[in-house]
LOROZA-822794 format. One record per residue: residue in one letter; x, y, z of N, C-alpha, C, CB in turn. Coordinates in pm, 1 decimal. Each point is the difference from the previous one (the first is absolute). Glycine has a CB too. Layout:
+--------+----------+----------+----------+----------+----------+----------+----------+----------+----------+----------+----------+----------+
: residu :       nu :       nv :       nw :      cau :      cav :      caw :       cu :       cv :       cw :      cbu :      cbv :      cbw :
+--------+----------+----------+----------+----------+----------+----------+----------+----------+----------+----------+----------+----------+
:      A :        X :        Y :        Z :        X :        Y :        Z :        X :        Y :        Z :        X :        Y :        Z :
...
+--------+----------+----------+----------+----------+----------+----------+----------+----------+----------+----------+----------+----------+
# end
This chain:
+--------+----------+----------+----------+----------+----------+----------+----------+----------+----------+----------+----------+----------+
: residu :       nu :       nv :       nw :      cau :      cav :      caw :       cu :       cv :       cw :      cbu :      cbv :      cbw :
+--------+----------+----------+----------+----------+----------+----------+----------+----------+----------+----------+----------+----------+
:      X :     83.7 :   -118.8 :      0.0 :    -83.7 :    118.8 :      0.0 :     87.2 :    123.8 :      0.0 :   -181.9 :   -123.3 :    120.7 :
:      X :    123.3 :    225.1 :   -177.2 :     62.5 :    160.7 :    -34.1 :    -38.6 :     94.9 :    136.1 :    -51.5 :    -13.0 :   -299.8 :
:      X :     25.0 :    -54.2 :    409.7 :    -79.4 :     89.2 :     62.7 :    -47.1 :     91.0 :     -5.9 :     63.9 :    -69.5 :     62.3 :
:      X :   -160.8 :    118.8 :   -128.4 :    -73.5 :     78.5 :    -39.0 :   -157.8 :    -54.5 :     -6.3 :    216.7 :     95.4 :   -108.1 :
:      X :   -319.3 :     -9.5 :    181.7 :   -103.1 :    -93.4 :    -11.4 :    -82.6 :     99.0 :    -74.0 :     21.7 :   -166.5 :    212.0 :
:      X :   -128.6 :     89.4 :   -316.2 :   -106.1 :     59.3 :    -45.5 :   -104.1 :     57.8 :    101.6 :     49.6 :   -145.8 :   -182.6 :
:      X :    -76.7 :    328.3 :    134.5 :   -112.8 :     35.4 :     92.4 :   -116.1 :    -13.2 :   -130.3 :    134.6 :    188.6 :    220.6 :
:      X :   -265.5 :   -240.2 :   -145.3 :   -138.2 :      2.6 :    -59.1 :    -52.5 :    164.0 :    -23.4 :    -53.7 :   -250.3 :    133.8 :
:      X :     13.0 :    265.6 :   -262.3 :    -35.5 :    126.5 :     15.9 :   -150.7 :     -8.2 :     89.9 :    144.9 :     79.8 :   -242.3 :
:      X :   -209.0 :   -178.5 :    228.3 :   -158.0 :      4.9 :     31.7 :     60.0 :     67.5 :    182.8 :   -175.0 :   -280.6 :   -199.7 :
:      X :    246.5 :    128.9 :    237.2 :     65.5 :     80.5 :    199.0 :     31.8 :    147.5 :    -19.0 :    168.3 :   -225.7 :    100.9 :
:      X :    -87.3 :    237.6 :   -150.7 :     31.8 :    165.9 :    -41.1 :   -158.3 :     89.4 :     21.5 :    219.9 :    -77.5 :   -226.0 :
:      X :   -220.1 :     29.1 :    143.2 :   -208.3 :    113.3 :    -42.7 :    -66.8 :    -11.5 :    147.1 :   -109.7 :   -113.1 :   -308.9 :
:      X :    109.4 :    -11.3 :    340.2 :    -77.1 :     -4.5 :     85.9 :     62.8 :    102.6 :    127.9 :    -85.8 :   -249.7 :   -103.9 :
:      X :    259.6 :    248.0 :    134.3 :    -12.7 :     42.7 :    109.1 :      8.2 :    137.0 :    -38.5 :     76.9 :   -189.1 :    133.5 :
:      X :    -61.4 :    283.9 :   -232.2 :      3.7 :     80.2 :    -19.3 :   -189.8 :     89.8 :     20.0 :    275.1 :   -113.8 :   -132.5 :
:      X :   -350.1 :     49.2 :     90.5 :   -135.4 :    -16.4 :     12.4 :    -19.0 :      0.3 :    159.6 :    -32.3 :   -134.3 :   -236.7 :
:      X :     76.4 :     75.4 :    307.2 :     -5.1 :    -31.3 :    183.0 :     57.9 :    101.5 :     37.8 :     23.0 :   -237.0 :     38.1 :
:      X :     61.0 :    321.8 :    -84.3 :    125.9 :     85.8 :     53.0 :   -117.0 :    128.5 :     -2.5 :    292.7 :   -115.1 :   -119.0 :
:      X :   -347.6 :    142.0 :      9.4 :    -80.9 :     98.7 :    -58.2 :   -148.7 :    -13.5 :    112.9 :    122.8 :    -26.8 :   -298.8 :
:      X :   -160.1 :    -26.4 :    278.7 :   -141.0 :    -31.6 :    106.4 :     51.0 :     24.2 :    147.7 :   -116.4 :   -208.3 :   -156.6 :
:      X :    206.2 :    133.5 :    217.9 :     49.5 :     10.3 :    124.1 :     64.6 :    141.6 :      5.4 :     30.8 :   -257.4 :     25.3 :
:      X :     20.7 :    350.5 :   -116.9 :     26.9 :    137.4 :     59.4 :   -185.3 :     80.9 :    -21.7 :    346.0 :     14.0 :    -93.9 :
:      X :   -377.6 :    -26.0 :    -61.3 :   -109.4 :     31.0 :     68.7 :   -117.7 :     34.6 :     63.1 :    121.7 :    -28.8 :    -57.4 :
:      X :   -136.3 :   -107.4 :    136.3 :    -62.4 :    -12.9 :    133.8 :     78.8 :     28.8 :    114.7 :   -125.6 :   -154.9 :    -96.3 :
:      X :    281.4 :    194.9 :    100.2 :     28.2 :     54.9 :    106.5 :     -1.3 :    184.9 :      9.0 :    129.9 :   -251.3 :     15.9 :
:      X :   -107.5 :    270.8 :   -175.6 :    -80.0 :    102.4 :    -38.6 :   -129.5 :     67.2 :     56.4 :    105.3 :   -100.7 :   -154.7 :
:      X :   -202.1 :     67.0 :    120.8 :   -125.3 :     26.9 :     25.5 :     -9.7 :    -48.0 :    172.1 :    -90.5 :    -34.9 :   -287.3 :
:      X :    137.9 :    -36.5 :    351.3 :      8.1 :      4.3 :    149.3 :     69.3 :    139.4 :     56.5 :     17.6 :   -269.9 :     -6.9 :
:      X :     52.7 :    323.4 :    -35.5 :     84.6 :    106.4 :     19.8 :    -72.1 :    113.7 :    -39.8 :    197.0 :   -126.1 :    -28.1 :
:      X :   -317.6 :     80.3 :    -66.5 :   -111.1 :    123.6 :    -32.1 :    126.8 :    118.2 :    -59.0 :   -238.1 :    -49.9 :    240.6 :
:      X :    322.9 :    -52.5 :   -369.0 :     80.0 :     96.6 :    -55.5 :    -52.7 :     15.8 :   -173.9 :    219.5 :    -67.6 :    199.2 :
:      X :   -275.4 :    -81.1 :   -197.3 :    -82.3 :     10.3 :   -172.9 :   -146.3 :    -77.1 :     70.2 :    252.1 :    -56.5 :   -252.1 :
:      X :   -390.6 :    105.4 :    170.2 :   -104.4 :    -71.6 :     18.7 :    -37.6 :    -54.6 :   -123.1 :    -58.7 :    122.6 :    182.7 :
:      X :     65.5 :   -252.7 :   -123.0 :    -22.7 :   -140.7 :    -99.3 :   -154.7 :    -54.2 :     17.8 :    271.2 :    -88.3 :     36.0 :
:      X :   -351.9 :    145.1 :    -31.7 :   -132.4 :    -75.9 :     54.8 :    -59.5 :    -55.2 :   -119.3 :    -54.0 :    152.9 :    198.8 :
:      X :     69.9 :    -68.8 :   -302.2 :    -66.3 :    -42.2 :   -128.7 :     64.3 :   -130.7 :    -63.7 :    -54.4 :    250.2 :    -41.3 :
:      X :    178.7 :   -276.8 :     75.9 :     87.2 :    -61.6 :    -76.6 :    -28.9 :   -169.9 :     70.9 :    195.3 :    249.9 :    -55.9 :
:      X :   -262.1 :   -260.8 :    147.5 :    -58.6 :    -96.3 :     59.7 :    -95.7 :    -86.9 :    -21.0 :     72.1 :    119.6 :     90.3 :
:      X :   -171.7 :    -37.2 :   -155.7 :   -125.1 :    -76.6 :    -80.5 :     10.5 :    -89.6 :    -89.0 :    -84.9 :    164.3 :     21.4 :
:      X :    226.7 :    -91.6 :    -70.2 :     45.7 :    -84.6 :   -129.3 :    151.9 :   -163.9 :     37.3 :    -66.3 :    328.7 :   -162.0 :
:      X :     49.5 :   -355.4 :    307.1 :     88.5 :    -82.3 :     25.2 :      0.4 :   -131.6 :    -37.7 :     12.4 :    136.5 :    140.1 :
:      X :   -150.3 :   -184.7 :   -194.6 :     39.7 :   -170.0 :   -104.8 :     32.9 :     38.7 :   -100.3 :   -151.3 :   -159.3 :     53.5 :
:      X :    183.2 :    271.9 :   -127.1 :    111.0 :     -2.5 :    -97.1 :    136.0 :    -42.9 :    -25.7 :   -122.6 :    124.9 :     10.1 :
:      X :    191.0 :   -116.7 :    171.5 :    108.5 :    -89.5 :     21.4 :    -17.3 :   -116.1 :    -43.4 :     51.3 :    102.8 :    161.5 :
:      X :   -144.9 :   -202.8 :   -141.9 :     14.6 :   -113.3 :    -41.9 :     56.9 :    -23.6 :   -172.2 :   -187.3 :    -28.8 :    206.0 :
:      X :     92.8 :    143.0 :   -234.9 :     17.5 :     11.1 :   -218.8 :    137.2 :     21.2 :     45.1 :   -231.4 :    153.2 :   -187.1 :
:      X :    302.0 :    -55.8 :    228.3 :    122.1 :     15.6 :      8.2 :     95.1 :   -137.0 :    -22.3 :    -81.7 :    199.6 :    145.1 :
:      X :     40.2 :   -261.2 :      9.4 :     97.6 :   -137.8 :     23.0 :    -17.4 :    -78.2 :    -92.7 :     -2.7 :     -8.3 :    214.3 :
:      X :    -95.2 :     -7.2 :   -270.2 :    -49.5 :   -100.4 :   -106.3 :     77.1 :     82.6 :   -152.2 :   -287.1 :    -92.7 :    152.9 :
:      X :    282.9 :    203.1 :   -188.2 :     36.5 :     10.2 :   -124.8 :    197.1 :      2.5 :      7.2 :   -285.2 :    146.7 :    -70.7 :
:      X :    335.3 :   -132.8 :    210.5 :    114.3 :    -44.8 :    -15.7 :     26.6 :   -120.8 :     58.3 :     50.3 :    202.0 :    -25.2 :
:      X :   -125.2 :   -286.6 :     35.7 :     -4.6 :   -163.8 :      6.1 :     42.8 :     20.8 :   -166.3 :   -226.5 :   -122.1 :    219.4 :
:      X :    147.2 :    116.4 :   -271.7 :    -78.0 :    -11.8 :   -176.7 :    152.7 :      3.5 :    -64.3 :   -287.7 :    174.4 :    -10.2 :
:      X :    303.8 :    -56.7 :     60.4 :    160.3 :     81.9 :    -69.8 :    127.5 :    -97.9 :     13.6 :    -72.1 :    262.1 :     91.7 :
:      X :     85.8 :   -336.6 :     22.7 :     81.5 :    -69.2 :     25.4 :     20.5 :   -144.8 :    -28.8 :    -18.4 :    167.0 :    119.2 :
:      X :   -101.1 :   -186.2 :   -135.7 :    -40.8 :   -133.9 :     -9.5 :    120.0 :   -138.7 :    -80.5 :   -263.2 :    163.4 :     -8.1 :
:      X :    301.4 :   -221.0 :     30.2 :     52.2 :   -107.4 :    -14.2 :    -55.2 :    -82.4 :    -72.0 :     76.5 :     39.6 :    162.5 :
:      X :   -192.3 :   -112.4 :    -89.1 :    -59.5 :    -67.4 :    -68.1 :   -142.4 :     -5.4 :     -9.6 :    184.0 :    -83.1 :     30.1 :
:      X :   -285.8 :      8.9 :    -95.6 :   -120.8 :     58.2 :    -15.3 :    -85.0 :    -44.1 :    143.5 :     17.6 :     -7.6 :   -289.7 :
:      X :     38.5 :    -83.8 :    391.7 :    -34.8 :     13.4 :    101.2 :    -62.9 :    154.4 :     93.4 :    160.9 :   -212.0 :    -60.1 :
:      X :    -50.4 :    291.1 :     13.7 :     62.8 :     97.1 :     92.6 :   -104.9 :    114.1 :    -81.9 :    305.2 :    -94.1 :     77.6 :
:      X :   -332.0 :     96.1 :   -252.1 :     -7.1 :    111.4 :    -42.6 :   -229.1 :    -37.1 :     29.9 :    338.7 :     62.4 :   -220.7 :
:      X :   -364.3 :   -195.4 :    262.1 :   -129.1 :     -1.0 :     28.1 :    -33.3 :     44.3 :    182.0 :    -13.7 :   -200.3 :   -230.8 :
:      X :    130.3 :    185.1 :    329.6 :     12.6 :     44.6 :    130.6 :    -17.6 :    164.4 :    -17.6 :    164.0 :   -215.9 :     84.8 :
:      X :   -102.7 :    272.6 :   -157.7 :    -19.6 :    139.3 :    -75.9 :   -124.8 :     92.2 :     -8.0 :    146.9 :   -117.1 :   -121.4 :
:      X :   -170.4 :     11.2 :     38.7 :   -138.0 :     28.5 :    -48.2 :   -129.5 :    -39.2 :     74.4 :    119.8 :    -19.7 :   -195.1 :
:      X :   -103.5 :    -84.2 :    293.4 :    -97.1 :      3.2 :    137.1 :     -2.5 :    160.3 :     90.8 :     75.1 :   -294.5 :     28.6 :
:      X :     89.0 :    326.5 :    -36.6 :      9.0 :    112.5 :    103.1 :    -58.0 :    128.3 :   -110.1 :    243.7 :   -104.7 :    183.4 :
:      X :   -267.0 :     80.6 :   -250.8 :    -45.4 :    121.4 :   -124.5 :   -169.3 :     24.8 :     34.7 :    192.4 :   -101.3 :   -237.5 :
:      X :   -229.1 :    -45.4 :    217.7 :   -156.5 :      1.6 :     -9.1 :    -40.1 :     45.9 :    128.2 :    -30.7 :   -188.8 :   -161.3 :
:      X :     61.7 :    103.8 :    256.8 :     -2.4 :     34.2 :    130.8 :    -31.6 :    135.3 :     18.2 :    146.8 :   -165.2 :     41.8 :
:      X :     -3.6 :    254.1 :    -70.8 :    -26.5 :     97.2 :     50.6 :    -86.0 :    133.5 :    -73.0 :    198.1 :   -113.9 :    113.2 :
:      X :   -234.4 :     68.5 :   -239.5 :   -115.7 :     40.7 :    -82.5 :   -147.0 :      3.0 :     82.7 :    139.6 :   -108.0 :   -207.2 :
:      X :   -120.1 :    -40.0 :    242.0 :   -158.9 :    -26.9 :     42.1 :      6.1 :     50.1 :    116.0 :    -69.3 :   -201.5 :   -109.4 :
:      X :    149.3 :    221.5 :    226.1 :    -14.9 :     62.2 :    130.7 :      1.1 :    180.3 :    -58.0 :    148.3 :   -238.3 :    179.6 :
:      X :    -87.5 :    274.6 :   -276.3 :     -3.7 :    152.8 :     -5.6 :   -175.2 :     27.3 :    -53.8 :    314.8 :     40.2 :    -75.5 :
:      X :   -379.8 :   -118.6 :    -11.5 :    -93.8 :     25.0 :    -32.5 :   -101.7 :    -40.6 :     88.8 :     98.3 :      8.9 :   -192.2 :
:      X :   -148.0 :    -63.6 :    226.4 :    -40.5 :   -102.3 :    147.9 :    -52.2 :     95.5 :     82.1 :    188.6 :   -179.5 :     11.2 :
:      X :    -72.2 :    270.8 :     58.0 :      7.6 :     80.1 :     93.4 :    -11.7 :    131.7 :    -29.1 :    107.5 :   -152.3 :     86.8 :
:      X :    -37.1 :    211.0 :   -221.0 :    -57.7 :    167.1 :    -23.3 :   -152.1 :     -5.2 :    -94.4 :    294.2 :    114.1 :    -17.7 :
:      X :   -378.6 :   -272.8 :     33.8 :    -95.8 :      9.9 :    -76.3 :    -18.4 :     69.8 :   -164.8 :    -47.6 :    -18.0 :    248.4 :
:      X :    177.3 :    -13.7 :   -337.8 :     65.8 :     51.4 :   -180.2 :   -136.7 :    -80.6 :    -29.8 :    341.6 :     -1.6 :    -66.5 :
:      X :   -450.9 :     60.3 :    -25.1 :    -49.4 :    -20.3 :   -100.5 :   -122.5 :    -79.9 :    121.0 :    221.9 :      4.9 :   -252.1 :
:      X :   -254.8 :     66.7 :    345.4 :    -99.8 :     -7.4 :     82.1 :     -6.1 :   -169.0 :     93.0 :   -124.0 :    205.0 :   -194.6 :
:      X :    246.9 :   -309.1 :    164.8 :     39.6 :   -126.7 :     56.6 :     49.0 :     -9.7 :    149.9 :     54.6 :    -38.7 :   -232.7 :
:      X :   -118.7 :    -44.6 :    288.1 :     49.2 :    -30.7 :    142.0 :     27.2 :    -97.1 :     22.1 :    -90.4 :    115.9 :     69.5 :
:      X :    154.7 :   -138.9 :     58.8 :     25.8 :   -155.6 :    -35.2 :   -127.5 :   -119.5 :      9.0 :    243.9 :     71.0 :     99.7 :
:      X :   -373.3 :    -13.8 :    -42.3 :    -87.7 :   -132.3 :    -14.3 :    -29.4 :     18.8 :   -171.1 :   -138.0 :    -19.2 :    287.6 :
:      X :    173.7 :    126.1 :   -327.9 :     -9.1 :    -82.9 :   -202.2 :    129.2 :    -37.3 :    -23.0 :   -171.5 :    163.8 :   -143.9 :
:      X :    291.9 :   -162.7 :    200.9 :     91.2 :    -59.8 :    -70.1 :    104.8 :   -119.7 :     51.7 :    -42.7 :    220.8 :    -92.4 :
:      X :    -12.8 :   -286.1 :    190.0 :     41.8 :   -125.4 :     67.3 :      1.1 :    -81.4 :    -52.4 :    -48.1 :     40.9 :    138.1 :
:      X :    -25.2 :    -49.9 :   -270.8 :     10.0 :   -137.1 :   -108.4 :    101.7 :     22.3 :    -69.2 :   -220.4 :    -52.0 :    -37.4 :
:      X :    293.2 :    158.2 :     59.5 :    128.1 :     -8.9 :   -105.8 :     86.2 :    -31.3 :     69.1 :    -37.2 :    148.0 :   -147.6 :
:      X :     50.2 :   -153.2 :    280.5 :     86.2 :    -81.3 :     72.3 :     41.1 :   -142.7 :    -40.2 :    -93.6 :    136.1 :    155.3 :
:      X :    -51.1 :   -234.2 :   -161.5 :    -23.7 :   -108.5 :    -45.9 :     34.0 :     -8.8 :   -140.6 :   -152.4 :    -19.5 :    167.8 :
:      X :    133.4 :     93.3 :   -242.2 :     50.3 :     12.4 :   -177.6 :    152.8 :    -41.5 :     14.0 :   -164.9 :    233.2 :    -99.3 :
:      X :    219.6 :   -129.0 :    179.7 :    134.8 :     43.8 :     -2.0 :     58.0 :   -110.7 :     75.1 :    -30.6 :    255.0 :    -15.1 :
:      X :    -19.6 :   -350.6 :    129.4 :     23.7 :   -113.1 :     50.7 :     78.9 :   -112.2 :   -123.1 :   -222.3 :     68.3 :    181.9 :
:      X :     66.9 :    -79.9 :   -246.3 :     16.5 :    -83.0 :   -130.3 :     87.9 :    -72.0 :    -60.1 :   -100.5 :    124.8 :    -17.2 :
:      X :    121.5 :     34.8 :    -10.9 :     81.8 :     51.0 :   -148.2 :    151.8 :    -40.7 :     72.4 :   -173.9 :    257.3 :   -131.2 :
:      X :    217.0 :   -210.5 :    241.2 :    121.8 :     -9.6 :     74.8 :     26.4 :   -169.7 :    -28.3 :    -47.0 :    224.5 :    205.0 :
:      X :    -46.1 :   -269.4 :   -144.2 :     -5.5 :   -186.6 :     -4.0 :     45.1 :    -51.5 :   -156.3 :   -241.4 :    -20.5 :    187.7 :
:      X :    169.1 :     77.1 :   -237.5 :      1.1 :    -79.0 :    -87.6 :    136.1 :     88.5 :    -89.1 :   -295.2 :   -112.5 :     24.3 :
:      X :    340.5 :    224.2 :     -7.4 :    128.8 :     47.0 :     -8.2 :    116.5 :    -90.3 :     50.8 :   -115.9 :    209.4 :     16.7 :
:      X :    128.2 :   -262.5 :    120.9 :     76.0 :    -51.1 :     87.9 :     30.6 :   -107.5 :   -121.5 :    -95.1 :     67.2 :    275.5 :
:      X :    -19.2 :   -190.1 :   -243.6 :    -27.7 :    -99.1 :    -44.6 :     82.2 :    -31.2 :   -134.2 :   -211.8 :     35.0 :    129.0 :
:      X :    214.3 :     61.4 :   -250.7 :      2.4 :     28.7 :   -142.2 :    191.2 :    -11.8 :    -10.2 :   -281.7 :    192.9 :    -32.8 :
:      X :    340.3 :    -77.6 :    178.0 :    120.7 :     29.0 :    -40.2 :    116.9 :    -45.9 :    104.0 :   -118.4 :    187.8 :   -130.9 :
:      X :     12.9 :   -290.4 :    255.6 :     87.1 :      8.3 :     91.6 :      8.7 :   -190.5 :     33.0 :    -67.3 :    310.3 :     98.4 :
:      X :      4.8 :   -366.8 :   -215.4 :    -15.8 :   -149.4 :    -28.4 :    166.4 :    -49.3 :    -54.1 :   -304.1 :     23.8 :    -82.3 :
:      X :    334.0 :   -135.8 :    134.3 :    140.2 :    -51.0 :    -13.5 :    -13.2 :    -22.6 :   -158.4 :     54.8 :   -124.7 :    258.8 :
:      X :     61.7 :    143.4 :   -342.6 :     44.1 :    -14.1 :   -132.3 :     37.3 :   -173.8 :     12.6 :    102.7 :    291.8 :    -53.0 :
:      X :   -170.8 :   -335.2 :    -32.6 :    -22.9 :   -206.8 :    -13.6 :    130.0 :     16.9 :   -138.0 :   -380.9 :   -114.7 :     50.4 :
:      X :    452.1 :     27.5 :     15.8 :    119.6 :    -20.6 :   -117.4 :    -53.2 :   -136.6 :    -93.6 :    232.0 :     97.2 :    179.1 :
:      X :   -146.1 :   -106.8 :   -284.2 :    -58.9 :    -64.0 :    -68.7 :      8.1 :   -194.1 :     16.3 :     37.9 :    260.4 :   -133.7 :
:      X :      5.3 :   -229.6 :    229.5 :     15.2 :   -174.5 :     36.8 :   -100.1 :    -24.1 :     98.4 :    257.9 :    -31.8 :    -26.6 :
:      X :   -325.1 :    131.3 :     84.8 :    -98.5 :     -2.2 :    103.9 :   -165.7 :     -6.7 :    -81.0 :    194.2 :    155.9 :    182.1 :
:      X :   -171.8 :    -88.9 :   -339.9 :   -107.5 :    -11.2 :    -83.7 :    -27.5 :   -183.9 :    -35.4 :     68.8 :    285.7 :   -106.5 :
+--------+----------+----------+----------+----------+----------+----------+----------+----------+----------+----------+----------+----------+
# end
């Protein structure tokens, strides 16, 4: 080995993303910036984590883990600021959609490769 180790950009993003939130909210405790508005909008983090899941992704395991944290945090932003008049007792079946789809995602890409002596 070269000692030198690979940094992940997704770890990078992320803590840079943590660094940013954690000042601030120590910010706005200090009643030096007011963030109140910027709150409503907090399952957007998830789109966040999820679209740099997506970005990083390796393999298609990772780029459908992504895209759970995407929907996710779609359906909790809409859910909760009620976008296009939806709450969550109308949109709990997309939970179950999105269940599904994950399964049968898993299932599709995360099934052992049969070599040909096993055919």
């Amino acid at each position: 080995m070269n000692g030198q180790r690979k940094i992940s950009k997704g770890t990078m993003a992320m803590g840079l993303i943590l660094m940013a939130l954690g000042a601030a909210m120590l910010m706005q405790n200090m009643e030096l910036i007011d963030i109140g508005s910027v709150w409503s909008h907090w399952p957007l983090g998830f789109v966040i984590v999820g679209l740099v899941t997506i970005a990083n992704a390796a393999h298609r395991k990772q780029f459908g883990e992504g895209a759970w944290w995407v929907f996710f945090g779609l359906w909790l932003y809409i859910s909760l600021r009620h976008v296009w008049g939806l709450g969550f007792g109308e949109t709990w079946p997309a939970l179950i959609v999105a269940w599904g789809v994950s399964l049968i995602w898993n299932s599709t890409f995360n099934a052992p490769v049969r070599t040909a002596k096993e055919c």
